[in-house]
C-alpha positions in Angstrom: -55.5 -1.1 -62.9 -53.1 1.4 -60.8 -54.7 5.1 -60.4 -51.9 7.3 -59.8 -53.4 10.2 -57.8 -51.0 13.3 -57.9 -49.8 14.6 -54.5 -51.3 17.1 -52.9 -48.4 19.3 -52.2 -47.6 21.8 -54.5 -47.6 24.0 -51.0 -50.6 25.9 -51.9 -52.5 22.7 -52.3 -51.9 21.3 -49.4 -52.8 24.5 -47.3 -56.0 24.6 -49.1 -56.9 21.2 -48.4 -56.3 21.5 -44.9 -58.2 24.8 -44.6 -60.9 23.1 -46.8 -60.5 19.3 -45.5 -61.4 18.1 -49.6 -59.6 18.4 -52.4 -61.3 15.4 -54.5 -64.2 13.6 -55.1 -65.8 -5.2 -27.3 -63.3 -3.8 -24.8 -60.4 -3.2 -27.4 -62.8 -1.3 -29.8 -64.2 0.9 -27.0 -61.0 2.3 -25.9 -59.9 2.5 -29.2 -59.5 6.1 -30.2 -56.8 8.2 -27.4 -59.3 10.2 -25.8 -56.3 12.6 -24.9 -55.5 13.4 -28.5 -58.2 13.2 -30.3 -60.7 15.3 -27.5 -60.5 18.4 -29.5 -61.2 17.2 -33.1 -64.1 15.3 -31.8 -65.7 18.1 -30.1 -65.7 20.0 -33.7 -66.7 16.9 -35.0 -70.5 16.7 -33.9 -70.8 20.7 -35.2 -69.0 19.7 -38.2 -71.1 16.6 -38.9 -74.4 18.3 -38.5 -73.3 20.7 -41.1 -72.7 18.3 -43.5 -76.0 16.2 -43.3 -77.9 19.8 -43.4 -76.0 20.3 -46.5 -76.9 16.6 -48.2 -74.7 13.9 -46.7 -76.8 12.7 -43.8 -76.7 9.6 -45.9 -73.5 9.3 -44.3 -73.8 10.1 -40.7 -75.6 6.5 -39.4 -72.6 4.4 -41.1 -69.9 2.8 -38.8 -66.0 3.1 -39.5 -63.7 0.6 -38.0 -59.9 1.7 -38.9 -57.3 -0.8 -37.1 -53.4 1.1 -37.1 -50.4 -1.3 -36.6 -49.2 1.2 -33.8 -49.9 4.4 -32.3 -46.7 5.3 -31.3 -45.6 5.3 -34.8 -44.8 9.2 -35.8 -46.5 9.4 -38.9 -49.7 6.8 -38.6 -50.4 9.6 -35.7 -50.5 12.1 -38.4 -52.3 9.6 -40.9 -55.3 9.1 -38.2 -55.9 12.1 -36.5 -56.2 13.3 -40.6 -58.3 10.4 -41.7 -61.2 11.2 -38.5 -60.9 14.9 -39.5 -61.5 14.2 -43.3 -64.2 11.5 -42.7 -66.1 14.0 -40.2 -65.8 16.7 -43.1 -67.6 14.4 -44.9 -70.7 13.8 -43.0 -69.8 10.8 -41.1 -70.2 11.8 -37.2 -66.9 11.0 -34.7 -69.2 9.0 -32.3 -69.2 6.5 -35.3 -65.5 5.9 -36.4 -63.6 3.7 -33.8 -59.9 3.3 -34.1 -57.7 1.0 -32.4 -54.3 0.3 -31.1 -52.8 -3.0 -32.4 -50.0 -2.1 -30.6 -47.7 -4.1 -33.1 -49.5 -7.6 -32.5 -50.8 -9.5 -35.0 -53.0 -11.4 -33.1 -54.4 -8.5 -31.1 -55.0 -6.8 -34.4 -57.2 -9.8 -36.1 -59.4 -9.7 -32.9 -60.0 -6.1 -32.9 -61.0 -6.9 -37.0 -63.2 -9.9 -35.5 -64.9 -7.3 -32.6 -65.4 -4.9 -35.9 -67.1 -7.4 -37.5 -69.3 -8.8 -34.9 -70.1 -5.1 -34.0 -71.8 -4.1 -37.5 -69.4 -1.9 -38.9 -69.7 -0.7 -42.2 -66.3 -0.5 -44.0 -63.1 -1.3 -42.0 -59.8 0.4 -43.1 -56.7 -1.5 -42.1 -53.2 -0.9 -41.4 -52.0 -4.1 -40.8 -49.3 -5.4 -38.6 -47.9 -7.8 -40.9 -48.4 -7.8 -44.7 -48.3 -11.3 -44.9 -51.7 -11.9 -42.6 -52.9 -9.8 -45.4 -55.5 -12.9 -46.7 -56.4 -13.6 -43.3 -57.6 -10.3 -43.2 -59.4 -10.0 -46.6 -61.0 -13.1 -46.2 -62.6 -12.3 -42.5 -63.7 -9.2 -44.4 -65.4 -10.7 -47.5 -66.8 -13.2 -45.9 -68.9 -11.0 -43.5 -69.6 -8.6 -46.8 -68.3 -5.6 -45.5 -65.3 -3.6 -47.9 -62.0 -3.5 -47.1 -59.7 -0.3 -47.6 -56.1 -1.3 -46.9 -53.6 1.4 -45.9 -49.7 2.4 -45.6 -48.5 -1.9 -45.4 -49.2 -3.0 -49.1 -50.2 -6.8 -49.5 -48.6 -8.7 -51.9 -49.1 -9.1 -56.1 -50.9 -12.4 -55.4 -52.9 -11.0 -52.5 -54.2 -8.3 -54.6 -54.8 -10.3 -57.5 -57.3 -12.2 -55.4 -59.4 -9.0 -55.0 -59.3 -8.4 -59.1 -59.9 -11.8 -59.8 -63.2 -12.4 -57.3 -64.1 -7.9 -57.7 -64.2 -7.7 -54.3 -64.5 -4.1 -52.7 -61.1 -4.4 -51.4 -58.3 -2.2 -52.4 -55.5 -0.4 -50.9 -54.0 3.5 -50.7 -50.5 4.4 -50.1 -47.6 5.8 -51.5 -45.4 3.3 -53.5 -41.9 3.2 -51.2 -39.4 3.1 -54.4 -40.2 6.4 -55.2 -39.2 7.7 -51.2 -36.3 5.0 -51.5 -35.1 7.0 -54.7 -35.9 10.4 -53.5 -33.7 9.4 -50.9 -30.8 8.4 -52.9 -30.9 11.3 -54.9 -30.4 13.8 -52.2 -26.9 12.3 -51.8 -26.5 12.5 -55.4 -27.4 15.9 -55.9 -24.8 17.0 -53.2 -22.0 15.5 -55.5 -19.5 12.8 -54.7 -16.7 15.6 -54.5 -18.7 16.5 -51.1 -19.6 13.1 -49.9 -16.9 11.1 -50.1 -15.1 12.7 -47.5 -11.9 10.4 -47.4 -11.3 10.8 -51.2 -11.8 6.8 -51.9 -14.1 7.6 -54.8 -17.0 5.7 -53.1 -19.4 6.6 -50.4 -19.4 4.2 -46.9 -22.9 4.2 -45.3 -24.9 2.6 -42.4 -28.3 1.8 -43.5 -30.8 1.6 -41.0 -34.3 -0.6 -41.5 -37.5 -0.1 -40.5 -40.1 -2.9 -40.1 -38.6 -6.3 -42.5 -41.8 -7.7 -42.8 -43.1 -3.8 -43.9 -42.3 -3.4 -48.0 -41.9 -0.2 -47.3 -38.8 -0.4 -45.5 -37.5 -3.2 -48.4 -37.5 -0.9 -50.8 -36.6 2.2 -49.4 -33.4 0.5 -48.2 -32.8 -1.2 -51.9 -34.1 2.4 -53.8 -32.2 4.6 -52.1 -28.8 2.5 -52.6 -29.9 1.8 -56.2 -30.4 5.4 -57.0 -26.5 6.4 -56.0 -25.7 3.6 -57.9 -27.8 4.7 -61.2 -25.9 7.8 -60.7 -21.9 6.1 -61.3 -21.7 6.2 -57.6 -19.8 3.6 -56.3 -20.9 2.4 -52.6 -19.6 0.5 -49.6 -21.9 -0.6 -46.8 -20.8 -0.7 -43.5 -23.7 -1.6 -41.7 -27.1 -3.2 -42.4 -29.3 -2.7 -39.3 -32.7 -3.6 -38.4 -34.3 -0.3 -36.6 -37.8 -1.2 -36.6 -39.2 2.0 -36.9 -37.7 3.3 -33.6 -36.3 6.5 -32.5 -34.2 5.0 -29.5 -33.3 1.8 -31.4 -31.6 3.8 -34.3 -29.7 5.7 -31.9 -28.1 2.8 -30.2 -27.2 1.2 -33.8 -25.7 4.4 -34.9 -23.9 4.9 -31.7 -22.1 1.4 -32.2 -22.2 1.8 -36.3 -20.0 4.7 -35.6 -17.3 3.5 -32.8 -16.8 0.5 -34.9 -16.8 2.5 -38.4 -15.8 6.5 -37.8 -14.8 6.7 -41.6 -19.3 6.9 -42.3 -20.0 9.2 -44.7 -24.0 8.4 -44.8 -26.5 7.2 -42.7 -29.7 6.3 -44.7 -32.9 5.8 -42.1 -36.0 4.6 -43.7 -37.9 7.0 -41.7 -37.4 10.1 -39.5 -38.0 8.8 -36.1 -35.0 6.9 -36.5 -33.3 9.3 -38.5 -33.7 11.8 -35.1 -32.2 9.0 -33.1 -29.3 8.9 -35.9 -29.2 12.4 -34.8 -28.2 12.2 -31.6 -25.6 9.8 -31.9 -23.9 11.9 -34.6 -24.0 14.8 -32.1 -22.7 12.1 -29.5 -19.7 11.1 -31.4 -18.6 14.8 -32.0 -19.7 14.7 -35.9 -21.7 17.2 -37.6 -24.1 16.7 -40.4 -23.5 18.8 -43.7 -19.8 18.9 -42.2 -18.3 15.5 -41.9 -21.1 13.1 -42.2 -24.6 13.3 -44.6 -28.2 11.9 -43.0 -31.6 11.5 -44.4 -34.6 10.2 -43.6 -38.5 10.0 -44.7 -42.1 11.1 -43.2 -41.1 14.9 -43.4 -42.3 14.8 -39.4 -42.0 18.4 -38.1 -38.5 17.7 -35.7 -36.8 16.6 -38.7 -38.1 19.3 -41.2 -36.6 21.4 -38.9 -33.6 19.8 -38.8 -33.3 20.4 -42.4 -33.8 23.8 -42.0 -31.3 24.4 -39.4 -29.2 21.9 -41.0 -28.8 19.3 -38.9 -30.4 16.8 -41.4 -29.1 16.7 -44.6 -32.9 15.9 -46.0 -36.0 14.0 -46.5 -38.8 12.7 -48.3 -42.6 14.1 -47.4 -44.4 10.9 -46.9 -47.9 13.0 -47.5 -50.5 12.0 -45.2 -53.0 14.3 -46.6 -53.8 12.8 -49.7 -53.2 9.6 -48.4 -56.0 9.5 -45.6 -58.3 11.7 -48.1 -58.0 8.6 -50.7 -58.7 6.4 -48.5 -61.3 8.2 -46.9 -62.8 8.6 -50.3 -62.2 4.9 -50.8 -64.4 4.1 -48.0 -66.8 6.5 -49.3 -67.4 4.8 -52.7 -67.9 1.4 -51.1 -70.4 2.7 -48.7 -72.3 4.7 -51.6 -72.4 1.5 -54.4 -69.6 2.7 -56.2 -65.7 0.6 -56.9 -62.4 1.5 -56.5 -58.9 0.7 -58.3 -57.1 -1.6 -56.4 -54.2 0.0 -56.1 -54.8 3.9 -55.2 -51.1 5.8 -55.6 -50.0 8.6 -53.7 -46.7 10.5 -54.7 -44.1 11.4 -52.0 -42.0 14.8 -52.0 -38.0 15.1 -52.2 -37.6 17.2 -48.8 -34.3 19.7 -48.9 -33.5 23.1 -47.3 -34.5 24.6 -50.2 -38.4 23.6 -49.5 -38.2 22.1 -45.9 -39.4 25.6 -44.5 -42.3 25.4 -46.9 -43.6 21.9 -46.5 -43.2 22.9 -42.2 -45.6 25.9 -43.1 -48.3 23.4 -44.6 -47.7 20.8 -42.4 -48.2 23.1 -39.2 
């Protein structure tokens, strides 16, 4: 069964769950966590941890958390961790004991640091994984050495996860489901009205779409969604280019750069996330165009640089890909494994359309 947990953000709620951290109920391992950026949340951490066992969660405080991200550079699973250790020390787990690790976009890297977790006693692992598809690889190191499994951000497949229902294993997995961004994204262009799109009167709109990860889901359907939702709307479309970003802010930017010598009648540029959209950016500036003016770009995360480049209107829009309630669910997740309880297998997040008309207050919250 899905659970369909509804965002955070009304504003207000997200500002009250980052003042209140809760809104709802080895050599790899060892230099896992960037000492550099996460100093200053782990020297609250021990205060904060205390706290919480004097107040009735020192059930919590012993138990070992091993969280593996695909990639630290990534923009937004920056954002995702450095949230999930606050949360979990909010909740009585102390900082010494949760261990995260740089895959550094390797697979095989990834599945040793699982292997070092294992061997190490940790109690729950939470998993971003490189590639979906190693997904059973994954689950089955994990069942087999009875520890639960919280999967995050890179959804397994249908079959994957009816392996978990079928055998009720604690495994399950939190994110936010990518049609809805993909959509959200579509329907910014919509809402601006072909009359102001389709800037060389053809009755269609020409874009350059630009890909994140292929083997990430995400990036599938936000490239299909988005399209699909211009299309839903009686918008006829013309693609000009189809390019594989990978999640990159420099790699967009050459891709646009060529995407826009080779095709300067571009009327959208679609990027299934904001670092590239920022490298989009650039290139637009480069080639003398100027968003909101003679060319329309969106993006998703909602990262600060490109909320502000809604606001100053240098980004047409984009799509809050909220990291609060997603590393509080699956916080929460791990929490009800370590405690006896179960979880849904699927755990939904929602994301939030992102326009100048609310950019300034989803930058307040997220700030």
């Amino acid at each position: 069964m899905k659970k369909k947990i509804v965002s955070v953000l009304t504003v207000a709620m997200l500002s009250m769950s980052m003042l209140a951290g809760c809104s709802s109920a080895g050599n790899n391992a060892k230099d896992a966590v960037n000492t550099t950026e996460n100093e200053a949340v782990a020297d609250v951490a021990k205060e904060t941890a205390k706290q919480a066992a004097d107040a009735g969660n020192g059930s919590l405080i012993d138990k070992k958390v091993g969280v593996c991200i695909y990639q630290f550079s990534d923009n937004f699973m920056t954002l995702f961790r450095n949230e999930l250790l606050s949360y979990f020390v909010a909740q009585g787990f102390s900082a010494d004991n949760i261990t995260i690790v740089d895959a550094a976009n390797d697979q095989e890297t990834q599945t040793k640091q699982i292997e070092e977790f294992i061997a190490n006693g940790v109690d729950v692992l939470i998993i971003n994984p490189v590639n979906s598809s190693s997904a059973d690889a994954i689950t089955d190191l994990a069942v087999g050495a009875n520890i639960p499994l919280v999967y995050i951000n890179r959804e397994p497949d249908a079959d994957e996860e009816q392996r978990w229902e079928d055998n009720d294993w604690n495994v399950c997995y939190v994110g936010c489901d990518a049609r809805q961004s993909g959509t959200y994204q579509g329907e910014i262009i919509v809402d601006l009205g072909l009359d102001t799109v389709d800037l060389n009167g053809d009755r269609k709109v020409q874009y350059i779409m630009i890909e994140g990860d292929p083997e990430n889901i995400d990036a599938q359907y936000r490239t299909d969604f988005s399209i699909k939702a211009l299309e839903d709307a009686g918008i006829k479309v013309d693609c000009l280019e189809d390019e594989v970003g990978n999640w990159d802010q420099a790699t967009a930017q050459q891709i646009v750069a060529n995407a826009l010598e080779s095709h300067p009648e571009t009327e959208v540029v679609f990027c299934n996330n904001d670092a590239m959209a920022l490298g989009a950016l650039k290139s637009i500036q480069a080639a003398g165009r100027t968003v909101g003016s003679d060319i329309y770009l969106v993006g998703v995360d909602a990262l600060s640089e490109a909320l502000e480049d809604v606001i100053a209107g240098t980004m047409t829009g984009t799509v809050f890909n909220d990291h609060f309630s997603q590393a509080h669910s699956a916080a929460d997740a791990a929490i009800n494994y370590l405690t006896g309880g179960k979880n849904d297998r699927y755990i939904g997040c929602d994301y939030i359309k992102v326009t100048a008309d609310n950019a300034q207050e989803i930058l307040d919250a997220v700030k």
